[in-house]
C-alpha positions as CSV (number, residue, x, y, z in Angstrom):
1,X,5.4,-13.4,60.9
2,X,9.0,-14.3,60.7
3,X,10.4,-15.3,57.3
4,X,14.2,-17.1,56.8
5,X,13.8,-16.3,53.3
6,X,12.7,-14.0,50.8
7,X,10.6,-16.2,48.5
8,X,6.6,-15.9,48.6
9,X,4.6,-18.3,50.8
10,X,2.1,-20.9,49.4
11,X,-1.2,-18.4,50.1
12,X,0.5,-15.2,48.8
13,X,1.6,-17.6,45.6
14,X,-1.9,-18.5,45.8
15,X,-3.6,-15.4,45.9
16,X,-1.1,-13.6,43.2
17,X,-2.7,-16.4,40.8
18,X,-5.9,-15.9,41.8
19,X,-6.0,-12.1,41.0
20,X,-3.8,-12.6,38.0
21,X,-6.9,-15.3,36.4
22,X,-9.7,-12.5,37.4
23,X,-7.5,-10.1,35.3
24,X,-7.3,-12.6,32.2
25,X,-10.7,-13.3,32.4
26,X,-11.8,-9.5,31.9
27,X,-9.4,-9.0,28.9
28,X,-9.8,-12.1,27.3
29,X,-12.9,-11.2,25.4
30,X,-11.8,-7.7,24.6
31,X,-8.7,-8.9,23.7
32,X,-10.3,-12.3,21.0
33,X,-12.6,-9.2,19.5
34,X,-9.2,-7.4,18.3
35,X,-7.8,-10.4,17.0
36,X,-11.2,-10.5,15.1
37,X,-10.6,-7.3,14.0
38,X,-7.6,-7.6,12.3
39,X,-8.2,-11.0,11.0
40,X,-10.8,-8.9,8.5
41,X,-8.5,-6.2,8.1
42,X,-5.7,-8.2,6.9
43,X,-8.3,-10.0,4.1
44,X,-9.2,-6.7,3.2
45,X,-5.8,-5.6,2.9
46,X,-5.0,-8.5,0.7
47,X,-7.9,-7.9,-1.7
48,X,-6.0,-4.1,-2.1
49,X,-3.0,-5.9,-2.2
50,X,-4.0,-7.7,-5.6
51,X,-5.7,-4.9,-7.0
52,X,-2.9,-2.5,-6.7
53,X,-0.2,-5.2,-7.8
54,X,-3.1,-5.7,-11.1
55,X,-3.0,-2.0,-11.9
56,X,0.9,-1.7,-11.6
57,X,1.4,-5.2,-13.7
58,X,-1.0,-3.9,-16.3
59,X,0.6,-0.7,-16.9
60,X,4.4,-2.5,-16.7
61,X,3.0,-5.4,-18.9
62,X,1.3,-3.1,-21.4
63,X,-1.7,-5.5,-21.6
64,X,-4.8,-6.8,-20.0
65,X,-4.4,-8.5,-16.3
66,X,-7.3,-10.2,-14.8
67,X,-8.0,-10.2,-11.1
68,X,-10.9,-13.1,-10.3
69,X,-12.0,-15.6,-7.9
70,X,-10.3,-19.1,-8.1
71,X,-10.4,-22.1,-6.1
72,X,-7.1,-23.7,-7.0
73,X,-4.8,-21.3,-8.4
74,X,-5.0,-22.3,-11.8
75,X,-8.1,-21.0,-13.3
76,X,-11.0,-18.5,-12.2
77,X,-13.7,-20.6,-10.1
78,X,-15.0,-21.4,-7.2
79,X,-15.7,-18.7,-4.3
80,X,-13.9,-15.5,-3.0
81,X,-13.0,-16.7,0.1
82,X,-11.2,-19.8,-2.0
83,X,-9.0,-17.4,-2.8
84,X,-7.7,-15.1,-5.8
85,X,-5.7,-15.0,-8.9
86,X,-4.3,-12.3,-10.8
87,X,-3.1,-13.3,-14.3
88,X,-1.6,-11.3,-17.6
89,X,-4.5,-12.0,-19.8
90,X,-3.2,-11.2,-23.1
91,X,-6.4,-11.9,-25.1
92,X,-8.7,-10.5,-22.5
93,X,-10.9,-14.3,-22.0
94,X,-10.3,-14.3,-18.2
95,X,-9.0,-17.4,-18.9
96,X,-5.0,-18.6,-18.1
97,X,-3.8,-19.7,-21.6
98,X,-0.4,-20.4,-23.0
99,X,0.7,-16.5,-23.4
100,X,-0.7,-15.9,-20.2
101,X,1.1,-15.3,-16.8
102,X,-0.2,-16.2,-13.4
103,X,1.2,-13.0,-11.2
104,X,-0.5,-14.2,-7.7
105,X,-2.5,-16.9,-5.9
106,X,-3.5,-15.3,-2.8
107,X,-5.6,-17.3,-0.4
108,X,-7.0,-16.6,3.0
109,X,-6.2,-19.2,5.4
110,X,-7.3,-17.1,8.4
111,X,-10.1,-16.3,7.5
112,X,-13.5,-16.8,9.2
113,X,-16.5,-15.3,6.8
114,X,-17.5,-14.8,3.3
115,X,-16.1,-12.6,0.4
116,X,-18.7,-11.0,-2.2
117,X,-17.8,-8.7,-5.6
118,X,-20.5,-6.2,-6.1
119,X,-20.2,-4.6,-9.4
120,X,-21.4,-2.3,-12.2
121,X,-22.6,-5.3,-14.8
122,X,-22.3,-8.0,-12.0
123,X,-19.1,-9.1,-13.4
124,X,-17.5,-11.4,-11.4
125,X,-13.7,-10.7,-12.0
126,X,-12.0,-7.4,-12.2
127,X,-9.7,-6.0,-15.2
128,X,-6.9,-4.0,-15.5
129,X,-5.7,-1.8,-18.9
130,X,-3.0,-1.3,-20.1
131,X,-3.6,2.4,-18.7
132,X,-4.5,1.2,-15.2
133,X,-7.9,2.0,-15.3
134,X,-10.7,-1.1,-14.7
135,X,-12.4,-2.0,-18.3
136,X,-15.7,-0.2,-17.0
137,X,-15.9,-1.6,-14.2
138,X,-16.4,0.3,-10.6
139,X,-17.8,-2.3,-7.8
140,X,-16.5,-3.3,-4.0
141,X,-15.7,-6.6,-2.3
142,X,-17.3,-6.8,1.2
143,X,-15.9,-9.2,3.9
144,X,-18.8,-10.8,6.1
145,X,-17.6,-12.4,8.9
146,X,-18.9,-15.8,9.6
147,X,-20.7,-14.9,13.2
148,X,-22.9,-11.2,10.5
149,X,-21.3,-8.9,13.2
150,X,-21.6,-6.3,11.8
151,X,-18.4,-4.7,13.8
152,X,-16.2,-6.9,11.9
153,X,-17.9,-6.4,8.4
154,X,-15.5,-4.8,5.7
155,X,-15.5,-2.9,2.2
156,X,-12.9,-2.4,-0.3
157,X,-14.2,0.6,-2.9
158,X,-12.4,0.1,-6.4
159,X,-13.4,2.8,-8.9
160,X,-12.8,3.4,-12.8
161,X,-9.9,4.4,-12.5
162,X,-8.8,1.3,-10.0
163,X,-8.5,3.1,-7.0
164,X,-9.0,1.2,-3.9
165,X,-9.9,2.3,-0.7
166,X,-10.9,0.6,2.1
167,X,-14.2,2.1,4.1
168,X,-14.1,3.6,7.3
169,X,-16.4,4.5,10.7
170,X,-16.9,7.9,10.0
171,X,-19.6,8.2,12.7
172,X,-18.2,6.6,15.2
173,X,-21.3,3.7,16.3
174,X,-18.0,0.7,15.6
175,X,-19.9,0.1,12.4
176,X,-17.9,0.9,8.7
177,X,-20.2,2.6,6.4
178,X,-20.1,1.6,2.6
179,X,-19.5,3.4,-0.2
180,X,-23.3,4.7,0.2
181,X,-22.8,6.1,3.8
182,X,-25.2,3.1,4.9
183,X,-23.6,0.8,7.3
184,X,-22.2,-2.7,6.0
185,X,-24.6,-5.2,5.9
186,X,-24.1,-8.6,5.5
């Protein structure tokens, strides 16, 4: 066939787009369970986020700092996945008074799931010393994500001594173990 011009006729137009909407329609799902992915990550990453800025404001304070669930950045309350707020707690109440400092309101806008605090003494918040450690208390937050898969479930491990560490796949079936070696349940 003779062309007068170097453009692209209406059927090869035609079937450019039709191979182009097969190829979207294969990644699209693989490509909406990444963004999934990450969506838990980054809420897991902000949880270690506050916990490492409570340990380092502790020790630069030299005083208590409370780490606790709060549903309008004024007060501990409410759920989790309301969001957080980390507070120099001067008398140790887990409650922002006058001496007080509020540090961080972190929510999660993004987020599609639930937040829970497992702990030793089912404690609800999480304190810092003055030395950085946790006031006795060793637990994890685990992120279920609204549709229980359990592909998209994540654990943040805080110990004594407030270290944080986020838990991996270490047998490779897409699933993160807890801090048990079980896989995260929701």
């Amino acid at each position: 066939m003779y062309r007068s011009g170097h453009g692209l006729t209406l059927i090869e137009t035609l079937f450019v787009l039709l191979i182009l909407s097969v190829l979207l329609s294969l990644a699209l799902p693989s490509f909406s369970s990444i963004v999934a992915a990450k969506k838990s990550d980054i809420v897991i990453s902000q949880l270690q986020h506050a916990v490492e800025l409570g340990k380092v404001t502790a020790i630069t304070e030299t005083g208590t700092v409370t780490l606790c669930k709060s549903e309008n950045g004024a007060g501990c309350g409410g759920n989790w996945e309301d969001g957080v707020i980390l507070f120099t707690d001067s008398n140790g109440d887990r409650k922002v008074n006058q001496e007080d400092k509020l540090v961080r309101y972190i929510t999660f806008p993004e987020m599609e799931g639930t937040i829970s605090w497992r702990a030793f003494q089912n404690r609800q918040y999480l304190q810092f010393t003055s030395q950085g450690f946790t006031r006795y208390q060793n637990g994890s937050f685990i992120f279920c994500p609204k549709n229980n898969k359990a592909e998209l479930a994540r654990q943040l491990v805080i110990n004594r001594t407030a270290r944080a560490r986020i838990t991996i796949d270490s047998d490779g079936d897409g699933i993160r173990e807890d801090s048990t070696g079980e896989p995260i349940r929701c």
